[in-house]
C-alpha positions in Angstrom: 9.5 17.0 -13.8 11.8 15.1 -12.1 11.6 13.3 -8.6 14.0 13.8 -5.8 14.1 10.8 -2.9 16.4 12.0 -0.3 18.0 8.6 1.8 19.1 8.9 4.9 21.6 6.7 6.7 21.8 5.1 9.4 23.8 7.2 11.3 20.9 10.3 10.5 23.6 12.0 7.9 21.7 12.4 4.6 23.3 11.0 1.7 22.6 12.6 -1.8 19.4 12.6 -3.6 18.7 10.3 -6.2 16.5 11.7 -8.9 14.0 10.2 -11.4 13.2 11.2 -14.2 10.0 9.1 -14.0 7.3 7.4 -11.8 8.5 4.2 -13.4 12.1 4.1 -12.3 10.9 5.3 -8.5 8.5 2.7 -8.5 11.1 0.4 -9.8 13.5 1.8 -6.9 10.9 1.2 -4.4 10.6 -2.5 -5.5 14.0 -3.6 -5.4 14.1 -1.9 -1.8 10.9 -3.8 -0.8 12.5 -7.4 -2.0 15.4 -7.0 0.2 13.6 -6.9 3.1 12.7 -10.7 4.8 9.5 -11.9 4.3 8.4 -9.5 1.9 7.8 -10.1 -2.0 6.9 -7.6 -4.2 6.2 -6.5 -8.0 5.4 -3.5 -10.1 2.3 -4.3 -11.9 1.7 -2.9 -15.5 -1.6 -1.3 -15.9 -3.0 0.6 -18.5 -5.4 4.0 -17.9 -8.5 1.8 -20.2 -8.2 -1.1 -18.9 -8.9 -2.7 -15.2 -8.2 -0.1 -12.0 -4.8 -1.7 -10.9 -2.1 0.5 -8.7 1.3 0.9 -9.5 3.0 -2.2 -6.8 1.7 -5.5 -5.8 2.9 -7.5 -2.7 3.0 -9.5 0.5 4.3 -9.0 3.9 4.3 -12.1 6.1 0.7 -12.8 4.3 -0.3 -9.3 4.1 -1.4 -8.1 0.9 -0.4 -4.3 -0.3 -1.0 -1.9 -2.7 0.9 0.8 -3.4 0.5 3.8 -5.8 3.3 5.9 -7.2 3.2 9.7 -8.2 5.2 12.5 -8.6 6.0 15.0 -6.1 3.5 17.5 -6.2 1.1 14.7 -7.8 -1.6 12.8 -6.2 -3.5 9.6 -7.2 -6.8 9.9 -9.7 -10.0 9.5 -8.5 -9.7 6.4 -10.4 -7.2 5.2 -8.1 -8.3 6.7 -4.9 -11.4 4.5 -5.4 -9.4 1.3 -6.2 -7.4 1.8 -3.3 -10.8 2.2 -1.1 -11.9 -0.9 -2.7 -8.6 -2.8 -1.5 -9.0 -1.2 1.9 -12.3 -2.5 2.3 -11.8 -6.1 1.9 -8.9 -6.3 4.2 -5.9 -5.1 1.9 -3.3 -2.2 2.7 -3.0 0.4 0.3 -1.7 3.5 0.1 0.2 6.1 -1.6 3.6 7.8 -2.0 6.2 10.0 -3.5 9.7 8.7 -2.4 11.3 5.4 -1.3 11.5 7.1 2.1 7.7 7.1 1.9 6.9 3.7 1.3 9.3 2.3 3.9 7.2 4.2 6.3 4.1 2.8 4.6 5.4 -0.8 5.0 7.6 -0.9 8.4 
């Protein structure tokens, strides 16, 4: 399965979808999007299913600390990491999750 992110330009016209073949490249999409904007820094953190719960992106915005998980379209987060994201939540942390670039934009403006 592949994922679609539709952009949008500024002028509302929609430009062609870019498709990945992956959570892994959108994530990496979403992070070089992310570190273009002022005052954020971001990073794609490598996890592993046995190890620690961790989510998919690590970063600050003007001393804000996020989380955010990426699926697939169609896909939703684990129990696992529904409950890691609670746990951010709860001491103060942002986290959330999405399924396009478009998405996490949203999330972070």
């Amino acid at each position: 399965m592949s994922i679609e992110v539709v952009f949008v330009s500024t002028d509302g016209k929609q430009k062609q979808p870019k498709k990945y073949n992956n959570e892994s490249g959108l994530s990496e999409a979403i992070v070089k999007a992310f570190n273009k904007i002022s005052g954020v820094k971001c990073q794609k953190v490598h996890g592993s299913a046995y190890g620690k719960p961790t989510l998919d992106i690590l970063g600050s915005r003007n001393g804000h600390l996020f989380w955010l998980e990426v699926k697939q379209v169609g896909k939703k987060p684990t129990a696992r990491q529904f409950n890691t994201m609670k746990e951010w939540i709860d001491c103060g942390a942002i986290a959330t999750w999405t399924t396009s670039v478009a998405g996490a934009m949203s999330f972070l403006l």
